[in-house]
CHARMM-style PDB file with segment names, atoms N, HN, CA, C and O in Angstrom:
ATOM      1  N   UNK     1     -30.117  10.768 185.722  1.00  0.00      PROA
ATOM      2  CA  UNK     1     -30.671   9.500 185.315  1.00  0.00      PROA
ATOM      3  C   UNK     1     -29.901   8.379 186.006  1.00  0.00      PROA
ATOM      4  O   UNK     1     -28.671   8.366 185.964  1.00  0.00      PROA
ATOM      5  N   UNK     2     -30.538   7.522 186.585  1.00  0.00      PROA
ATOM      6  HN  UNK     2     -31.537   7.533 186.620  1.00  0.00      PROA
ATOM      7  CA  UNK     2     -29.926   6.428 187.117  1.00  0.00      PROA
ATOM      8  C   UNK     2     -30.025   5.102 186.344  1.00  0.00      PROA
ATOM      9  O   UNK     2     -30.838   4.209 186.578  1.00  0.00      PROA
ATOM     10  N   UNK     3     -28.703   5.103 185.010  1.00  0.00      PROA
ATOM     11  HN  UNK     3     -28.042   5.829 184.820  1.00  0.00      PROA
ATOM     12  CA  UNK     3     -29.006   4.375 184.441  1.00  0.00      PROA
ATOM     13  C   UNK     3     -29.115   2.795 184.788  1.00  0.00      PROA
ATOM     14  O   UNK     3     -29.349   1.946 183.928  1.00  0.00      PROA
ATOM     15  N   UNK     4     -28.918   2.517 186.146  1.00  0.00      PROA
ATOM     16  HN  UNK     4     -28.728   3.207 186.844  1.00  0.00      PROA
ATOM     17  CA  UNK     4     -29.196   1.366 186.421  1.00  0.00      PROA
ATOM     18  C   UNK     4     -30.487   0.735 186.398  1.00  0.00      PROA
ATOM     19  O   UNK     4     -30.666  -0.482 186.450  1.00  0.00      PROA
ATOM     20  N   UNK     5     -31.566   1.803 186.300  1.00  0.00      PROA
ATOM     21  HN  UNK     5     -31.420   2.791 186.258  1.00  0.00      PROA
ATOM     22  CA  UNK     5     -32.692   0.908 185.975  1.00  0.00      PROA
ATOM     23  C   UNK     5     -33.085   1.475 184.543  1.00  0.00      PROA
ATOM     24  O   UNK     5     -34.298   1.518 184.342  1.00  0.00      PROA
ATOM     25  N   UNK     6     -32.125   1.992 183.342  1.00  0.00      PROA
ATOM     26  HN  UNK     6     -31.139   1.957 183.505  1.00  0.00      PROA
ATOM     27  CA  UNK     6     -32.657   1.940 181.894  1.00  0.00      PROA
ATOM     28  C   UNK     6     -31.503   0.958 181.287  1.00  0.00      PROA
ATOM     29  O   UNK     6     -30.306   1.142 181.063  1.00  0.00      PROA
ATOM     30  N   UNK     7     -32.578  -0.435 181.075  1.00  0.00      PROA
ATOM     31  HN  UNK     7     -33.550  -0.584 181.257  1.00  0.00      PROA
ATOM     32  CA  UNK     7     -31.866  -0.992 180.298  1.00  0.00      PROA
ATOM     33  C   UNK     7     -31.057  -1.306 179.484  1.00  0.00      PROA
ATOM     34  O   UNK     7     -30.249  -2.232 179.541  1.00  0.00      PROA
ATOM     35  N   UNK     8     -31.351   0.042 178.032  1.00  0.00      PROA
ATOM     36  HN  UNK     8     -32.008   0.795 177.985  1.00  0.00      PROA
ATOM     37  CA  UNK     8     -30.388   0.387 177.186  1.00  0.00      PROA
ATOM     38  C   UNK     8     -29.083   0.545 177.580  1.00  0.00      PROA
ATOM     39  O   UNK     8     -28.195   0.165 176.818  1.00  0.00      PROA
ATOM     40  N   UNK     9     -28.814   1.039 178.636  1.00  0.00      PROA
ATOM     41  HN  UNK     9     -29.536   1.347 179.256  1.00  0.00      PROA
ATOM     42  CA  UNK     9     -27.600   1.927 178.778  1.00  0.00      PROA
ATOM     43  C   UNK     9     -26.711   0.697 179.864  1.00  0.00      PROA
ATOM     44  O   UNK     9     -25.626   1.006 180.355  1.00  0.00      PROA
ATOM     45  N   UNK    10     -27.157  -0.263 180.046  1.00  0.00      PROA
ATOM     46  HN  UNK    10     -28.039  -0.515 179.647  1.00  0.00      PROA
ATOM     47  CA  UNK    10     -26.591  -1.102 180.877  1.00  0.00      PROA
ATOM     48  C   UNK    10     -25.800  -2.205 180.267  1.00  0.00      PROA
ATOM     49  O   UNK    10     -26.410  -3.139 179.747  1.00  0.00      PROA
ATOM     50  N   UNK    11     -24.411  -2.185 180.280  1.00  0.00      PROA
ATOM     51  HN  UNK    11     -23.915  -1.426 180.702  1.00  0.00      PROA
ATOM     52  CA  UNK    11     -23.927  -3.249 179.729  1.00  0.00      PROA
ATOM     53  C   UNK    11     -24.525  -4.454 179.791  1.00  0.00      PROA
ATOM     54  O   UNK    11     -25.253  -4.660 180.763  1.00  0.00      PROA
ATOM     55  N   UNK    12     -24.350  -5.552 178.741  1.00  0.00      PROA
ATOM     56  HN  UNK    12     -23.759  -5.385 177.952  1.00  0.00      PROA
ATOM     57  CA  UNK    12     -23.222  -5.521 177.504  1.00  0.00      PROA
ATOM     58  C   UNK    12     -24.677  -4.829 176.299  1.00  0.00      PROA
ATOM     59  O   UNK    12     -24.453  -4.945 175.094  1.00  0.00      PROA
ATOM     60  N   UNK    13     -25.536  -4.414 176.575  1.00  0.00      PROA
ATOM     61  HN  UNK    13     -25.718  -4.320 177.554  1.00  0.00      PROA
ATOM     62  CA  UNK    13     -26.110  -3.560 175.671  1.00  0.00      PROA
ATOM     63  C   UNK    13     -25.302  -2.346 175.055  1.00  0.00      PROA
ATOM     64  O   UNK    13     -24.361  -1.945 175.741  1.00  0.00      PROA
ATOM     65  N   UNK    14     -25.547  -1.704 173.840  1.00  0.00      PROA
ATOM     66  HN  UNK    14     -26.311  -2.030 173.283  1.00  0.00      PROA
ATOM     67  CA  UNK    14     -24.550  -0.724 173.718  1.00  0.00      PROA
ATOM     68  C   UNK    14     -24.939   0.366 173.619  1.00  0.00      PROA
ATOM     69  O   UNK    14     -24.447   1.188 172.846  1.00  0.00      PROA
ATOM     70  N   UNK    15     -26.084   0.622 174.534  1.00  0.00      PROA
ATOM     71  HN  UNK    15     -26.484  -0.046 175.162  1.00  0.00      PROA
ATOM     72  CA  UNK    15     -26.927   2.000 174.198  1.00  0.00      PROA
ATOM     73  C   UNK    15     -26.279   3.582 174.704  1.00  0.00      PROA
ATOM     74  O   UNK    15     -26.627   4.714 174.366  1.00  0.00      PROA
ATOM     75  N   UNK    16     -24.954   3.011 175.869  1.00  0.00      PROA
ATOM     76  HN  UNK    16     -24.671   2.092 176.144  1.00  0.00      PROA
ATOM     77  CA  UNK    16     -24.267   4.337 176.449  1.00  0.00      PROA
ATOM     78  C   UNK    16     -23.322   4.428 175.672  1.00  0.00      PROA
ATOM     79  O   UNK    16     -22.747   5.510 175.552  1.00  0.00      PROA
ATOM     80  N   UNK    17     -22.844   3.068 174.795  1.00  0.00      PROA
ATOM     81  HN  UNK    17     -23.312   2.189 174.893  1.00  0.00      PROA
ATOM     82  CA  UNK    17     -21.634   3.691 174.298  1.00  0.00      PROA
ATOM     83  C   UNK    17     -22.238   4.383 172.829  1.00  0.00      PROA
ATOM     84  O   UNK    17     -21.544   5.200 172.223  1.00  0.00      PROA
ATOM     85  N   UNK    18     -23.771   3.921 172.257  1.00  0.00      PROA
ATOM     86  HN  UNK    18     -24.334   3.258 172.749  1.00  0.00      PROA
ATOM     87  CA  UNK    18     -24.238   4.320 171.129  1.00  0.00      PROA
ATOM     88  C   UNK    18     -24.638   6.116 171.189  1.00  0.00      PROA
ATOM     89  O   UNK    18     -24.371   7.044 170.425  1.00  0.00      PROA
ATOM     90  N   UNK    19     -25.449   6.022 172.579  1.00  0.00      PROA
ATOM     91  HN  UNK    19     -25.666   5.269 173.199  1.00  0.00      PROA
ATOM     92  CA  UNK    19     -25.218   7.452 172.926  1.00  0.00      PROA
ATOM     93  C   UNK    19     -24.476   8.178 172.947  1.00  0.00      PROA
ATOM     94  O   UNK    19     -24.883   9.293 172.618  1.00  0.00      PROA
ATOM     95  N   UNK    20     -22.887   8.075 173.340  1.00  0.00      PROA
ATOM     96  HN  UNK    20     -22.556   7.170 173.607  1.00  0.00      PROA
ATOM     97  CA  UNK    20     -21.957   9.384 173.820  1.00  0.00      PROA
ATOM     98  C   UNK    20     -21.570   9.158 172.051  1.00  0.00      PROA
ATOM     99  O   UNK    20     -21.219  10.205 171.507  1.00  0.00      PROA
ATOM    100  N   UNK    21     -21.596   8.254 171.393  1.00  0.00      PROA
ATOM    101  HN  UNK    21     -21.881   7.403 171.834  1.00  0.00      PROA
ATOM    102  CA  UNK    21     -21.065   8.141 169.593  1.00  0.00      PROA
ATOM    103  C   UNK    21     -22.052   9.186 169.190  1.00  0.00      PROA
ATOM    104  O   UNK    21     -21.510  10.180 168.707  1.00  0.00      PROA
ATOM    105  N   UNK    22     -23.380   9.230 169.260  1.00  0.00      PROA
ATOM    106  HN  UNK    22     -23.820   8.423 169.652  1.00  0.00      PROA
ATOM    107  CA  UNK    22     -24.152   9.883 168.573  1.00  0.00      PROA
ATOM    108  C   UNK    22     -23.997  11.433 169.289  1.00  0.00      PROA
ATOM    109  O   UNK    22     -23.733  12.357 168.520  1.00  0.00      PROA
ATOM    110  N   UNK    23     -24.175  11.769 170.926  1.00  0.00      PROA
ATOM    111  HN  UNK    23     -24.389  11.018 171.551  1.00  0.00      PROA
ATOM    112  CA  UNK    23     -24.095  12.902 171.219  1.00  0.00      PROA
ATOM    113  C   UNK    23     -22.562  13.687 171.097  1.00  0.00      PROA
ATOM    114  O   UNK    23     -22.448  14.891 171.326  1.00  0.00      PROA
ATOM    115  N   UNK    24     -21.683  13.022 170.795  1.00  0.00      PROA
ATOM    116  HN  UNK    24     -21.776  12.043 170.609  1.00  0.00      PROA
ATOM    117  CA  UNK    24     -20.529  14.212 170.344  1.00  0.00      PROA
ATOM    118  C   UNK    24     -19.928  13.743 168.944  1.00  0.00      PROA
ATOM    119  O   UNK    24     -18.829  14.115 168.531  1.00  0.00      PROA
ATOM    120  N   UNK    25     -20.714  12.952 168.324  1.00  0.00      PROA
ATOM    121  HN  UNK    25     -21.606  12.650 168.659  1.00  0.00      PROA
ATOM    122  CA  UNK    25     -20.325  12.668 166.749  1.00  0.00      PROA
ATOM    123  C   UNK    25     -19.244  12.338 166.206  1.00  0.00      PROA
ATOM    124  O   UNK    25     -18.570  12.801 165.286  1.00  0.00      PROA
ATOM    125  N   UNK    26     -19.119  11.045 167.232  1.00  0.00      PROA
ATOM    126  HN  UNK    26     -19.667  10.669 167.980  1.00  0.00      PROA
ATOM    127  CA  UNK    26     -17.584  10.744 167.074  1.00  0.00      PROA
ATOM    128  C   UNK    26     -17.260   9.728 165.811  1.00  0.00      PROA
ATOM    129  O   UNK    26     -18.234   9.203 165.271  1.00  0.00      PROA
ATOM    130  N   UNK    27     -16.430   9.540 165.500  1.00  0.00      PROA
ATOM    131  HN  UNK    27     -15.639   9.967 165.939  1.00  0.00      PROA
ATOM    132  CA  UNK    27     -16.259   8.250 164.401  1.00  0.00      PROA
ATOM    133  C   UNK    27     -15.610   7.282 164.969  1.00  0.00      PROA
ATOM    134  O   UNK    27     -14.458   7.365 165.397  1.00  0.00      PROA
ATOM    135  N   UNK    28     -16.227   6.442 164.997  1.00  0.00      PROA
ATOM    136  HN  UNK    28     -17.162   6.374 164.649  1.00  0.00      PROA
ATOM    137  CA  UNK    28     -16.292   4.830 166.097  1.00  0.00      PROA
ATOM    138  C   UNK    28     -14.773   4.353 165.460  1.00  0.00      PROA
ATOM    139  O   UNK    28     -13.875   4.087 166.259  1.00  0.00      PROA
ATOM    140  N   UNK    29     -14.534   4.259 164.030  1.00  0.00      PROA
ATOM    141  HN  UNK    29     -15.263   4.475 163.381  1.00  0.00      PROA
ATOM    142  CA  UNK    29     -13.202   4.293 164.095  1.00  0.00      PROA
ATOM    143  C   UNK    29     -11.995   4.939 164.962  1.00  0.00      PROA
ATOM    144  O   UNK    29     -10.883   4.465 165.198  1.00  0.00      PROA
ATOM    145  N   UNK    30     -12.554   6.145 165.352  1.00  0.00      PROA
ATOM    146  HN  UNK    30     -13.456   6.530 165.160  1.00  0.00      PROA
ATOM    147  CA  UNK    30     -11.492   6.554 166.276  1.00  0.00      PROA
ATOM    148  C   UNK    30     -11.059   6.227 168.050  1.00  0.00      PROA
ATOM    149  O   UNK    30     -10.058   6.580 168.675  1.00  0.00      PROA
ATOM    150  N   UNK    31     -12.715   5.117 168.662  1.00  0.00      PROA
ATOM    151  HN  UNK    31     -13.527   4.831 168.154  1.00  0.00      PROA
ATOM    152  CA  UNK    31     -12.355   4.982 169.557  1.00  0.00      PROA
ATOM    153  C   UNK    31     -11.578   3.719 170.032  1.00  0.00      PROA
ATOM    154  O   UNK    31     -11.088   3.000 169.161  1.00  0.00      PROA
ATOM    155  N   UNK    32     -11.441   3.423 171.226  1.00  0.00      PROA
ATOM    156  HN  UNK    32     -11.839   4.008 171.933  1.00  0.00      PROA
ATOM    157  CA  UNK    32     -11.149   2.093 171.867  1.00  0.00      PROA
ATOM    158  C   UNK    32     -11.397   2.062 172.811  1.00  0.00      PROA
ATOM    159  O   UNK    32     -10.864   2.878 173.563  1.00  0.00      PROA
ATOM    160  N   UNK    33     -12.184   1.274 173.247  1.00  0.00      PROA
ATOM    161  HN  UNK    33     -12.617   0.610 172.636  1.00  0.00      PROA
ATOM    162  CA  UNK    33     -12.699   0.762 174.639  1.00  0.00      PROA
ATOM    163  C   UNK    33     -11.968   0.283 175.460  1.00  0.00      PROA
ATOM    164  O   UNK    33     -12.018  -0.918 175.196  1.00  0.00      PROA
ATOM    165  N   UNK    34     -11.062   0.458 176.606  1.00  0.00      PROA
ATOM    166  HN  UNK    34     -11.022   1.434 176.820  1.00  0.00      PROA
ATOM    167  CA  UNK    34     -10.597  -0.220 177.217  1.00  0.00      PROA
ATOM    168  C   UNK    34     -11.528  -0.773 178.342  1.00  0.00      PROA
ATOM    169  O   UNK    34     -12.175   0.040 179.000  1.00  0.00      PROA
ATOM    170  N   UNK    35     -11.633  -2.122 178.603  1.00  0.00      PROA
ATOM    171  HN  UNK    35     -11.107  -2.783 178.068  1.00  0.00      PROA
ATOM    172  CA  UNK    35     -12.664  -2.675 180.114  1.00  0.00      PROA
ATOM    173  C   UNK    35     -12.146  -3.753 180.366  1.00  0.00      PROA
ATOM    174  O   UNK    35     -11.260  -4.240 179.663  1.00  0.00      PROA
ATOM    175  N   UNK    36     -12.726  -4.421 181.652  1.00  0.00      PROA
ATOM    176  HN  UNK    36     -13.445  -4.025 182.223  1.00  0.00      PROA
ATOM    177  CA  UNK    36     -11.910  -5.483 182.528  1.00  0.00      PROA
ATOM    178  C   UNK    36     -12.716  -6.553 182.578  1.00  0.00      PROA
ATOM    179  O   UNK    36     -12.360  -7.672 182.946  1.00  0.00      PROA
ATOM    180  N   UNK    37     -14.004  -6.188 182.148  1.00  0.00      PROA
ATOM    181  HN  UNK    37     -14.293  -5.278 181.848  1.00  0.00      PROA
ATOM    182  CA  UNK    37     -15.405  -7.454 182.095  1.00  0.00      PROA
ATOM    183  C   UNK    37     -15.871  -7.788 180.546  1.00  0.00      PROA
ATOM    184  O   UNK    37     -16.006  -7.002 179.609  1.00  0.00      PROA
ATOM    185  N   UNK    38     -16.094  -9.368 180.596  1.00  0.00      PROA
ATOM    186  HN  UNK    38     -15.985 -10.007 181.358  1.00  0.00      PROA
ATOM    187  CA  UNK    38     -16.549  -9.801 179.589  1.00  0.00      PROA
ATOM    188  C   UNK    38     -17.969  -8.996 178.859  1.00  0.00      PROA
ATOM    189  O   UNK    38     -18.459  -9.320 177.777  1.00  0.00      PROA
ATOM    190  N   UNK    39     -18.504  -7.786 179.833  1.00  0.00      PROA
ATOM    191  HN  UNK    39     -18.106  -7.523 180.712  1.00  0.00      PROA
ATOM    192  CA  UNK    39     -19.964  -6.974 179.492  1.00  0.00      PROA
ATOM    193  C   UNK    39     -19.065  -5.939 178.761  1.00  0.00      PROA
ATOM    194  O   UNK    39     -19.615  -5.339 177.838  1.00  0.00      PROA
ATOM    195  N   UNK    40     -18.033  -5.697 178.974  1.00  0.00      PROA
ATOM    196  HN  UNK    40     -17.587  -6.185 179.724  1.00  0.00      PROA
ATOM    197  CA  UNK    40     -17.272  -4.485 177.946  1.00  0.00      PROA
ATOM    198  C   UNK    40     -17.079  -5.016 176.989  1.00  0.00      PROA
ATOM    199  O   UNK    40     -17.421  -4.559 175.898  1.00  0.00      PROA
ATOM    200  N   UNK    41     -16.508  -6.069 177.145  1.00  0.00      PROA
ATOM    201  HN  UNK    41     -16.231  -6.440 178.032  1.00  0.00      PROA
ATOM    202  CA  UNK    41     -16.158  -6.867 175.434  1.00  0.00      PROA
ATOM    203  C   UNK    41     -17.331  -6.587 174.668  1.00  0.00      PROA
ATOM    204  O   UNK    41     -17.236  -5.870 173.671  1.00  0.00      PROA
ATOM    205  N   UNK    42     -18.803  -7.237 175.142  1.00  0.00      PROA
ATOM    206  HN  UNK    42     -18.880  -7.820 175.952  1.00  0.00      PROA
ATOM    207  CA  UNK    42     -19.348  -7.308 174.591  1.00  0.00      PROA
ATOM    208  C   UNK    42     -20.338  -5.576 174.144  1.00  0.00      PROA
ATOM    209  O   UNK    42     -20.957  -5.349 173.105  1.00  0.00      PROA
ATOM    210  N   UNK    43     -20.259  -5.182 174.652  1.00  0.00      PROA
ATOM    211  HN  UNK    43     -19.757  -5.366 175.496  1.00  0.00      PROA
ATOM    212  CA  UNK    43     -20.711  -3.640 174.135  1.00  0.00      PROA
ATOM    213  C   UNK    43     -20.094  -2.981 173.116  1.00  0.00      PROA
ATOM    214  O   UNK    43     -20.516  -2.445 172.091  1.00  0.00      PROA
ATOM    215  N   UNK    44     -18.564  -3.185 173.793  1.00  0.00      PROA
ATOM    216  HN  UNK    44     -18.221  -3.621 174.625  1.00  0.00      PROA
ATOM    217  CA  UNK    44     -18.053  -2.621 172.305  1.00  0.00      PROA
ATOM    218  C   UNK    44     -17.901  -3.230 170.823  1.00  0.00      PROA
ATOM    219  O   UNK    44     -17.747  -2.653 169.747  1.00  0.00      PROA
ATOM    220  N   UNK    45     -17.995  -4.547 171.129  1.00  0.00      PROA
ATOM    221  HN  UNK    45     -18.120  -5.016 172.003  1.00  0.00      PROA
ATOM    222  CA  UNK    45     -18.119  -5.314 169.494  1.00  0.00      PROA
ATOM    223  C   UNK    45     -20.125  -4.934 169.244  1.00  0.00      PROA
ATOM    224  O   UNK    45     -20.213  -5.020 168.019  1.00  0.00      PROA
ATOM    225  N   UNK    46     -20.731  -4.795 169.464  1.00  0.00      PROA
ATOM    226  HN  UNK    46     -20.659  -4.725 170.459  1.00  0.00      PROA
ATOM    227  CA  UNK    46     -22.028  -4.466 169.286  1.00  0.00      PROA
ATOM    228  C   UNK    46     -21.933  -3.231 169.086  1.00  0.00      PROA
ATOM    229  O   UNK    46     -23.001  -2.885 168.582  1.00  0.00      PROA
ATOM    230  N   UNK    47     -21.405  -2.552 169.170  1.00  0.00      PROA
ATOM    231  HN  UNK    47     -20.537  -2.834 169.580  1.00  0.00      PROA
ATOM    232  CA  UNK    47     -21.665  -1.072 168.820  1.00  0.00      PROA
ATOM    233  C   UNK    47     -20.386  -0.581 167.905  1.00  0.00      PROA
ATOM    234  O   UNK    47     -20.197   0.614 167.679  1.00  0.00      PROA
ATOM    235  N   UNK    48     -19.698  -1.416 167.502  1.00  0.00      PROA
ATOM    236  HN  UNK    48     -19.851  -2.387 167.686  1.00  0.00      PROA
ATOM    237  CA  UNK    48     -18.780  -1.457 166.406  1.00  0.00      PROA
ATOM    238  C   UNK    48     -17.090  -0.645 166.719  1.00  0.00      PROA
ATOM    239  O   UNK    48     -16.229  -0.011 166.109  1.00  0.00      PROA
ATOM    240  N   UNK    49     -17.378  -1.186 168.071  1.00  0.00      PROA
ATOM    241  HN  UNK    49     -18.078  -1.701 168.566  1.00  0.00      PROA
ATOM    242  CA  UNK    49     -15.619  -0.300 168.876  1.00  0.00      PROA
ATOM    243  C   UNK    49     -14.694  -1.318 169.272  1.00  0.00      PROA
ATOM    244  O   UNK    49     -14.805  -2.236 170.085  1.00  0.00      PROA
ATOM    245  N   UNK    50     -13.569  -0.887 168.373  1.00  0.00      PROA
ATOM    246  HN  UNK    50     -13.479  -0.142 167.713  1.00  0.00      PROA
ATOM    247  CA  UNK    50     -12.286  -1.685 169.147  1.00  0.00      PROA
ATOM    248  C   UNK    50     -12.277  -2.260 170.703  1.00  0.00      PROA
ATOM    249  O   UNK    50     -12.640  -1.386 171.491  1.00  0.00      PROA
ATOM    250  N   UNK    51     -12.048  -3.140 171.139  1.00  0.00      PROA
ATOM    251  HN  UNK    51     -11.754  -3.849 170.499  1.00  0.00      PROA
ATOM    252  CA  UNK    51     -12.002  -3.172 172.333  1.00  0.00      PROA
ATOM    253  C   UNK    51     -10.555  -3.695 173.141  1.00  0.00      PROA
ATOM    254  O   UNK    51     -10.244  -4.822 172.756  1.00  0.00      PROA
ATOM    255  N   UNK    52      -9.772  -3.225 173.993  1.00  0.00      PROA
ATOM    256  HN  UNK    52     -10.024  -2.310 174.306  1.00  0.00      PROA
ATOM    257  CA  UNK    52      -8.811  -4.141 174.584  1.00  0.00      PROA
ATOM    258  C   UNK    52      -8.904  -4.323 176.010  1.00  0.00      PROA
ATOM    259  O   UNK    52      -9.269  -3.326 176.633  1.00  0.00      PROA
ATOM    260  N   UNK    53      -8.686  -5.248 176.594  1.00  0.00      PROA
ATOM    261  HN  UNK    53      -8.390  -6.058 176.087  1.00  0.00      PROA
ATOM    262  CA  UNK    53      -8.651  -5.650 178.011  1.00  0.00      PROA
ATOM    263  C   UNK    53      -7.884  -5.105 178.790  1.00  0.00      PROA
ATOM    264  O   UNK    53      -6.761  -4.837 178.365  1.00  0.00      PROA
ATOM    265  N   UNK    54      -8.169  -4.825 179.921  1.00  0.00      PROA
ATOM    266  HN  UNK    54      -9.082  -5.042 180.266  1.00  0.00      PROA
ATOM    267  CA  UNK    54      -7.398  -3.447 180.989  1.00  0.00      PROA
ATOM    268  C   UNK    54      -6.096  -3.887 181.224  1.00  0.00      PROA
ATOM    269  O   UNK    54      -5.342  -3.028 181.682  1.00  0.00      PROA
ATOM    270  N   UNK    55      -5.530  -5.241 180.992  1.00  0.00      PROA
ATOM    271  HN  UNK    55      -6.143  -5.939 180.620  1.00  0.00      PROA
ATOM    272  CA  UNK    55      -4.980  -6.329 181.692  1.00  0.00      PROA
ATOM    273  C   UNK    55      -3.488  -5.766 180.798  1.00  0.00      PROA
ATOM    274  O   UNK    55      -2.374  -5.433 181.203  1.00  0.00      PROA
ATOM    275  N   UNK    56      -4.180  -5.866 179.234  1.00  0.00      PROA
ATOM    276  HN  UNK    56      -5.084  -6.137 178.905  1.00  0.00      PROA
ATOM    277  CA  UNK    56      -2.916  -5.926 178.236  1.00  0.00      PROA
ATOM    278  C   UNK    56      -2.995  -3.986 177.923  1.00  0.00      PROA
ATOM    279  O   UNK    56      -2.072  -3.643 177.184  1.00  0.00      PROA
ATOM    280  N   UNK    57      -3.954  -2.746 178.386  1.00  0.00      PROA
ATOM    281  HN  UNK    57      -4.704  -3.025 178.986  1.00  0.00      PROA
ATOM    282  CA  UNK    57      -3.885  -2.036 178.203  1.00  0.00      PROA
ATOM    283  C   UNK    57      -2.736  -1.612 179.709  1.00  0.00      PROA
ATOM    284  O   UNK    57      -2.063  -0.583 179.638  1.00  0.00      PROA
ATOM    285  N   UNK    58      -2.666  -2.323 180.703  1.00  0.00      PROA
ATOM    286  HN  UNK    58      -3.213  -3.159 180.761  1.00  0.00      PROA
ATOM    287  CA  UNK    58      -2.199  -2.020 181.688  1.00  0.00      PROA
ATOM    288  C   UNK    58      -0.595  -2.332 181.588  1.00  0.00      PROA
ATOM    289  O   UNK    58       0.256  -1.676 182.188  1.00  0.00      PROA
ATOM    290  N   UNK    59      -0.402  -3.130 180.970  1.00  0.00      PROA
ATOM    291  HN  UNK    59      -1.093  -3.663 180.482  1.00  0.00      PROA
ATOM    292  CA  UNK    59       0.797  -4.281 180.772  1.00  0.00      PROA
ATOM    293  C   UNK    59       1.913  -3.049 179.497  1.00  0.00      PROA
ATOM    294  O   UNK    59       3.119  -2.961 179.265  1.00  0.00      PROA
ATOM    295  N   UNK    60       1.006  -2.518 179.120  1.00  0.00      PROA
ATOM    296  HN  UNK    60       0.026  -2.589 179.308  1.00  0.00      PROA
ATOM    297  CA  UNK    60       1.291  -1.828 177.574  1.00  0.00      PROA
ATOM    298  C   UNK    60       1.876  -0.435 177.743  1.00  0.00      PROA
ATOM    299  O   UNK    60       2.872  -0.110 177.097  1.00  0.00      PROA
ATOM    300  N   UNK    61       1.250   0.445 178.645  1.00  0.00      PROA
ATOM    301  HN  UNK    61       0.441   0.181 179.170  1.00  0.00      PROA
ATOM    302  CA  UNK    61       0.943   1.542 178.774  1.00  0.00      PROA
ATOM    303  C   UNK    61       1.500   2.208 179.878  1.00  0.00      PROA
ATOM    304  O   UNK    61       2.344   3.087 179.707  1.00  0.00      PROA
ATOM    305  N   UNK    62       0.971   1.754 181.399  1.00  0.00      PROA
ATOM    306  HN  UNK    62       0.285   1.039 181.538  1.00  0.00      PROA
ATOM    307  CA  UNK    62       1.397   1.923 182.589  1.00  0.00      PROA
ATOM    308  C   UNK    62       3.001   1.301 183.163  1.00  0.00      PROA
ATOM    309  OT1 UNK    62       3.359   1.496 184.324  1.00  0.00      PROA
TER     310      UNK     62
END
C-alpha cells in the first residue's frame, strides 16, 4: 500500500498510528511517539499518545 495516496494514514491524521494500536493491541498508555515535525505532534495527541520531540529525545538519551 502506498500510503501516500490513503489519506487516513498520512500525518497529522492518526489513522497509522490508530492502526498499528488496534493491529497489535497495544495500550496507548504504553506508547511514546518520538517525531521531529509539528504533523507528529499532532497525530499523536489525536490518537491519544504521549509525544516528545526528537530534539529533547536526542538531548536525553543519545
Amino acid at each position: 500500500m502506498d500510503y501516500a495516496d490513503f489519506p487516513p494514514f498520512r500525518k497529522p491524521s492518526p489513522g497509522m498510528l490508530e492502526y498499528a494500536i488496534q493491529t497489535h493491541d497495544v495500550d496507548t498508555s504504553q506508547i511514546l511517539f518520538v517525531g521531529d515535525r509539528p504533523e507528529d505532534q499532532q497525530a499523536a495527541e489525536a490518537a491519544g499518545i504521549k509525544f516528545c520531540p526528537a530534539e529533547v529525545w536526542r538531548n536525553q538519551f543519545c
